[in-house]
ZALOVO-862892 format. One record per atom (N, C-alpha, C): atom name; residue number from 1; residue in one letter; chain; x, y, z. Coordinates in pm, 1 decimal, always signed. Example, Ala and Ser with C-alpha at 12.3 -4.5 7.8 and 13.67 -1.06 7.14 Angstrom:
<nodes>
N_1_A_A_+1319.0_-569.0_+780.0;
CA_1_A_A_+1230.0_-450.0_+780.0;
C_1_A_A_+1320.0_-330.0_+780.0;
N_2_S_A_+1285.0_-225.0_+708.0;
CA_2_S_A_+1367.0_-106.0_+714.0;
C_2_S_A_+1290.0_+3.0_+787.0;
</nodes>
This chain:
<nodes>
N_1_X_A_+13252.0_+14234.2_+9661.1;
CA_1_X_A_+13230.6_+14090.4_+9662.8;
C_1_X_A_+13367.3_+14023.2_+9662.0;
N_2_X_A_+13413.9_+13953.1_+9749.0;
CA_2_X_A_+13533.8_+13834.7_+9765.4;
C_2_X_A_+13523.9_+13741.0_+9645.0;
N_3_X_A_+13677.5_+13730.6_+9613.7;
CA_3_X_A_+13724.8_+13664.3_+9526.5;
C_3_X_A_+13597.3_+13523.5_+9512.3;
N_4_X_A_+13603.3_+13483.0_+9630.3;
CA_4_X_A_+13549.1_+13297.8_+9630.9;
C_4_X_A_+13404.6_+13319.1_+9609.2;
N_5_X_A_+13342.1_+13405.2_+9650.3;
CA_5_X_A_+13226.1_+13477.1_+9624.9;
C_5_X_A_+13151.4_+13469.0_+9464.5;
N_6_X_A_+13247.0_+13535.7_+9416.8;
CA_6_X_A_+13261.8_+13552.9_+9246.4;
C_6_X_A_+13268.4_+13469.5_+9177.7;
N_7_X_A_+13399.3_+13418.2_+9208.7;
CA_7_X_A_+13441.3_+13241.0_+9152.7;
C_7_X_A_+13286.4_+13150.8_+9148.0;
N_8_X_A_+13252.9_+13114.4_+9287.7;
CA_8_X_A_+13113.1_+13066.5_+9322.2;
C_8_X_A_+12993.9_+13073.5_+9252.8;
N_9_X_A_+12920.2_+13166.6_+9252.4;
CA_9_X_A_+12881.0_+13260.9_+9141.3;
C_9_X_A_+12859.5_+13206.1_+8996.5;
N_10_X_A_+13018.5_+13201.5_+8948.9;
CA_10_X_A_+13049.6_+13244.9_+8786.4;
C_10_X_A_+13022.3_+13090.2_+8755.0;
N_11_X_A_+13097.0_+12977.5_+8840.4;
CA_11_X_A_+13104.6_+12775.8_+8883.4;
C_11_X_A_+12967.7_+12746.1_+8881.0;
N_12_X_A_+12878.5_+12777.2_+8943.1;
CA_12_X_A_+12721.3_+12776.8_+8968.8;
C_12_X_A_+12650.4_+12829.9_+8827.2;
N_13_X_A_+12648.1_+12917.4_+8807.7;
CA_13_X_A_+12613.5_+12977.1_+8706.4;
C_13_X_A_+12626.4_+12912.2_+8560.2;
N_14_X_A_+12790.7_+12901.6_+8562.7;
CA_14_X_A_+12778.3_+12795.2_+8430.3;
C_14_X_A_+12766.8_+12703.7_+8419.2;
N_15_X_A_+12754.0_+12632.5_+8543.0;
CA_15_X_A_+12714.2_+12512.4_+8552.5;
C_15_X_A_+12583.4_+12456.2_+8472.8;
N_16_X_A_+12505.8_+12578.0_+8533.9;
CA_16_X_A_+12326.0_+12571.4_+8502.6;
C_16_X_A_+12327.0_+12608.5_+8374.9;
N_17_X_A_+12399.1_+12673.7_+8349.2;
CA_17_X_A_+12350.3_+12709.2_+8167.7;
C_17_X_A_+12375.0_+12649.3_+8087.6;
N_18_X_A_+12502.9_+12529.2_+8136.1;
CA_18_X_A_+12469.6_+12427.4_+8066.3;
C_18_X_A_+12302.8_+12324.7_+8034.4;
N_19_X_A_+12237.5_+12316.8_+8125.8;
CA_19_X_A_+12105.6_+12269.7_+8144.3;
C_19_X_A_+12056.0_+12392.4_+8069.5;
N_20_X_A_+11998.9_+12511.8_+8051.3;
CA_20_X_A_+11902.8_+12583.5_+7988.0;
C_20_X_A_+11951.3_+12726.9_+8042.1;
N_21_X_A_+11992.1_+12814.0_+7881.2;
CA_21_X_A_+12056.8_+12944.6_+7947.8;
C_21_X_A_+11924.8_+13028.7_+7974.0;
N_22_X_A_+11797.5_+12982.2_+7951.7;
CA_22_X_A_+11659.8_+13101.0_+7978.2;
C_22_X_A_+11634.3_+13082.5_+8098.1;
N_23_X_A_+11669.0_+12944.6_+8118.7;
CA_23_X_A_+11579.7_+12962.9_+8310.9;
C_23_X_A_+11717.7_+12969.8_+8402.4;
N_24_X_A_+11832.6_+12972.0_+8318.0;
CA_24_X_A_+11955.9_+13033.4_+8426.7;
C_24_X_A_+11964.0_+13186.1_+8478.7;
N_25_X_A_+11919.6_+13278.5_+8306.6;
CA_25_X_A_+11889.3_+13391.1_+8371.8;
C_25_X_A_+11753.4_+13395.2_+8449.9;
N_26_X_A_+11685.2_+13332.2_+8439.8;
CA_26_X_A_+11537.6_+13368.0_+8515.6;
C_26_X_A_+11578.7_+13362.7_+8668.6;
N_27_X_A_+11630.1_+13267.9_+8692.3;
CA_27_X_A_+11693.6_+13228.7_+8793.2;
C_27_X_A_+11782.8_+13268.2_+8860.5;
N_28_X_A_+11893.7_+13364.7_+8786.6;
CA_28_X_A_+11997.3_+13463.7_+8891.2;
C_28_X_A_+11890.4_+13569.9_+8868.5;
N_29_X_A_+11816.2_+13624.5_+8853.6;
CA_29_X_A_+11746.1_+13716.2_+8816.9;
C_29_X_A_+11642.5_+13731.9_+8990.3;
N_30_X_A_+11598.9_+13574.1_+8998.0;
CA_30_X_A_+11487.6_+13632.4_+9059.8;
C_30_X_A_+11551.8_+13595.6_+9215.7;
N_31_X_A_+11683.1_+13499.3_+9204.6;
CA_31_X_A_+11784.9_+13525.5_+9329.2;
C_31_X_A_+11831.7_+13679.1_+9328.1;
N_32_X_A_+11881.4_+13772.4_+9257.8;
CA_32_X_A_+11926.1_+13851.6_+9289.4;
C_32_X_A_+11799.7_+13987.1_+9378.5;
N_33_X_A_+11673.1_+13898.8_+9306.2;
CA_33_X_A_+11557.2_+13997.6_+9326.2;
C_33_X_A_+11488.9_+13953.4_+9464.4;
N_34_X_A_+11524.8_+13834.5_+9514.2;
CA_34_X_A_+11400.9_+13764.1_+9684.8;
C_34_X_A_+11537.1_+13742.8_+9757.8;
N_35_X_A_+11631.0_+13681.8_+9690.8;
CA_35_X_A_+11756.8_+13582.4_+9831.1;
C_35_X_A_+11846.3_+13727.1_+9832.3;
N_36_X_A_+11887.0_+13825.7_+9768.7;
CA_36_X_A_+11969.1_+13932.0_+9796.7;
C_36_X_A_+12074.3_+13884.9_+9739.6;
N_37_X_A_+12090.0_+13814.9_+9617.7;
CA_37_X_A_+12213.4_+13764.8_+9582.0;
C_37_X_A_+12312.3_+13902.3_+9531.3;
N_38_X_A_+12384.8_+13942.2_+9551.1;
CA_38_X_A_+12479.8_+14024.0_+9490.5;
C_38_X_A_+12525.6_+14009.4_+9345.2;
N_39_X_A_+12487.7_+14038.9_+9255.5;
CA_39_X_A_+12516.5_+13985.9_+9119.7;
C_39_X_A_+12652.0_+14129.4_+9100.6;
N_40_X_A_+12733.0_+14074.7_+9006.6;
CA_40_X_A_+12869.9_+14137.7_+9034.6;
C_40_X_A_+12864.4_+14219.4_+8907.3;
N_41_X_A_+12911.9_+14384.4_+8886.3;
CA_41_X_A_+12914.6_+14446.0_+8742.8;
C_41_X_A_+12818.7_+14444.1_+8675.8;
N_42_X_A_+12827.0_+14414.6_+8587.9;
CA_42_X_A_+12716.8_+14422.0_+8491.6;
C_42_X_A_+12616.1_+14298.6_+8475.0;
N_43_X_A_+12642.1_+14258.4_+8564.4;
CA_43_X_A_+12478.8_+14147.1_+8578.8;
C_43_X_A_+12390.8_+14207.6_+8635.2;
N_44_X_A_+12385.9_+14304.5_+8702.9;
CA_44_X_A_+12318.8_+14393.5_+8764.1;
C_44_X_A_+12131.9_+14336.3_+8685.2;
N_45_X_A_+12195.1_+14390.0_+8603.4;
CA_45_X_A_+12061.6_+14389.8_+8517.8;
C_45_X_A_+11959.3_+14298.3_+8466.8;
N_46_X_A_+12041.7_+14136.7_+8526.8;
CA_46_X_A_+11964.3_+14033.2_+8535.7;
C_46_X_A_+11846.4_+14030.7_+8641.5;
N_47_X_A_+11823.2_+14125.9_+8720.4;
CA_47_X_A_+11719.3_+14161.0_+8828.5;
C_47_X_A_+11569.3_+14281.0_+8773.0;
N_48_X_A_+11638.6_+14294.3_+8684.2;
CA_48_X_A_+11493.2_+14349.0_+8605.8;
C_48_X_A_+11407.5_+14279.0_+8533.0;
N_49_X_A_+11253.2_+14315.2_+8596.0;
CA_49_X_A_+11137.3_+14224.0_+8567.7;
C_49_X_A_+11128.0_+14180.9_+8437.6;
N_50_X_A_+11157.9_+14308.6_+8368.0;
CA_50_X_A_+11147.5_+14258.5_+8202.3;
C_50_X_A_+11255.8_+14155.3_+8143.5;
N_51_X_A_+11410.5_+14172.9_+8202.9;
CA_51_X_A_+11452.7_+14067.4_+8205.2;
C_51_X_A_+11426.1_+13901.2_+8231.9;
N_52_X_A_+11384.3_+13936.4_+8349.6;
CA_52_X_A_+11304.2_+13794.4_+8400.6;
C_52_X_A_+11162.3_+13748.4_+8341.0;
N_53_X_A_+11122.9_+13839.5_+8295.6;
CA_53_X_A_+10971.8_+13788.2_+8221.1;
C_53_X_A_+11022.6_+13758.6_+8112.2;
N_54_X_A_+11112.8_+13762.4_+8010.1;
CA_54_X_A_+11156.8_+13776.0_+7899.4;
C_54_X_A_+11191.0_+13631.5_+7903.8;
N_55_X_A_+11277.1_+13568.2_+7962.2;
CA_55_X_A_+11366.7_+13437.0_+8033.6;
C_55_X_A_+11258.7_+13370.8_+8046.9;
N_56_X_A_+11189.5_+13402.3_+8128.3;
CA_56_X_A_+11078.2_+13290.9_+8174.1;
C_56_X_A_+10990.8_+13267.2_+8050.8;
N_57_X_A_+10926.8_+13334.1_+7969.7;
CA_57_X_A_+10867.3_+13316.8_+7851.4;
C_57_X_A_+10924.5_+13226.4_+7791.3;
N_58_X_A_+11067.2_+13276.7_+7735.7;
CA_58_X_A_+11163.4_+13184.2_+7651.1;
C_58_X_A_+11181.2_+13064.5_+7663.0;
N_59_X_A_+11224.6_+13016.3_+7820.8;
CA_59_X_A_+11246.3_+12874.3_+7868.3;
C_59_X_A_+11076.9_+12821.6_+7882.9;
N_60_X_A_+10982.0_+12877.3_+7902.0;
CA_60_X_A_+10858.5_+12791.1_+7838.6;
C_60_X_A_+10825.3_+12788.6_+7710.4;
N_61_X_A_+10880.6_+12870.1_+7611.8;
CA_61_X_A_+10831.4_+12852.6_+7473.8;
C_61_X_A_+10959.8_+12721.7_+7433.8;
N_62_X_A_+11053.8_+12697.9_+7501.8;
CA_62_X_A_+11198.8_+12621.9_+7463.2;
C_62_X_A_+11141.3_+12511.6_+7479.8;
N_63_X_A_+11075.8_+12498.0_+7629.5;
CA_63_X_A_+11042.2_+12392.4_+7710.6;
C_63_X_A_+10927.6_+12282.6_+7590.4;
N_64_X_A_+10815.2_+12354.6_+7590.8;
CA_64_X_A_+10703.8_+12281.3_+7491.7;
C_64_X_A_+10796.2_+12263.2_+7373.1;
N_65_X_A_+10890.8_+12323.5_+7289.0;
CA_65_X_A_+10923.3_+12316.7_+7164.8;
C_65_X_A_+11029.7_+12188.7_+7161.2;
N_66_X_A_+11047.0_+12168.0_+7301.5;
CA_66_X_A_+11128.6_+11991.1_+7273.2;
C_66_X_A_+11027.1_+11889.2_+7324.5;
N_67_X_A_+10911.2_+11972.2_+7284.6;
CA_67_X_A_+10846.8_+11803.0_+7340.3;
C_67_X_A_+10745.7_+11779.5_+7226.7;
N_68_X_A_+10748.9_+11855.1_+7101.7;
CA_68_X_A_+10717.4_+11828.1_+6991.7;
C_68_X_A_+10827.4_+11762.8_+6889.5;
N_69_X_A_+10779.1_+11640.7_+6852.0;
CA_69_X_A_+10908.2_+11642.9_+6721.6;
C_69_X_A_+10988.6_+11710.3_+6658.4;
N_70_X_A_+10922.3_+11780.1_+6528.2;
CA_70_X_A_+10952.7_+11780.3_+6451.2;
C_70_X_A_+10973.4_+11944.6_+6456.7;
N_71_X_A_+10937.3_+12010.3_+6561.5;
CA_71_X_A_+10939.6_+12138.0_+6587.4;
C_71_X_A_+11090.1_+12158.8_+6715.6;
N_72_X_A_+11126.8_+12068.6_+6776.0;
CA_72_X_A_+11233.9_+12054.3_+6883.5;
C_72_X_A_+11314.0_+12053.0_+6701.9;
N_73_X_A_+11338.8_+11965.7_+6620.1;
CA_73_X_A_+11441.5_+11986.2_+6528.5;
C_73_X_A_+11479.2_+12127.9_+6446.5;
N_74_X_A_+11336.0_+12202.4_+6487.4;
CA_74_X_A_+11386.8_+12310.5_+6360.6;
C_74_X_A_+11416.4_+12430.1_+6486.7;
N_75_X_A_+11365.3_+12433.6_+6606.3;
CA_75_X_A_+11378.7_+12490.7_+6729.8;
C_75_X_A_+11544.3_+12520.7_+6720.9;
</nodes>
């Protein structure tokens, strides 16, 4: 993978995890798994289902838990 490639990637990536790090991995996860994204080293492993089911659970249990009061505070 090219330098700008990587860079790209790593810029994108943290970008989104600023917004929510469960559906960032869900998300290089299921790019690396339909679009052929090349995930670099040891991200490899963001392409396994259990990974991605794991993520996706999380960012919906995250998701409902800020749209309750008093449960988004102890969340």
């Amino acid at each position: 993978m090219s330098l700008f490639s990587t860079l790209a990637l790593a810029m994108g990536g943290s970008w989104v995890s600023g917004i929510n790090l469960y559906a960032t991995v869900a998300t290089l996860g299921l790019l690396s798994r339909y679009a052929n994204l090349q995930l670099p080293g040891e991200l490899t492993v963001l392409s396994s289902w259990w990974v991605i089911g794991v993520a996706a659970a999380l960012y919906v249990i995250e998701f409902v838990a800020d749209k309750i009061p008093y449960v988004d505070s102890t969340w």
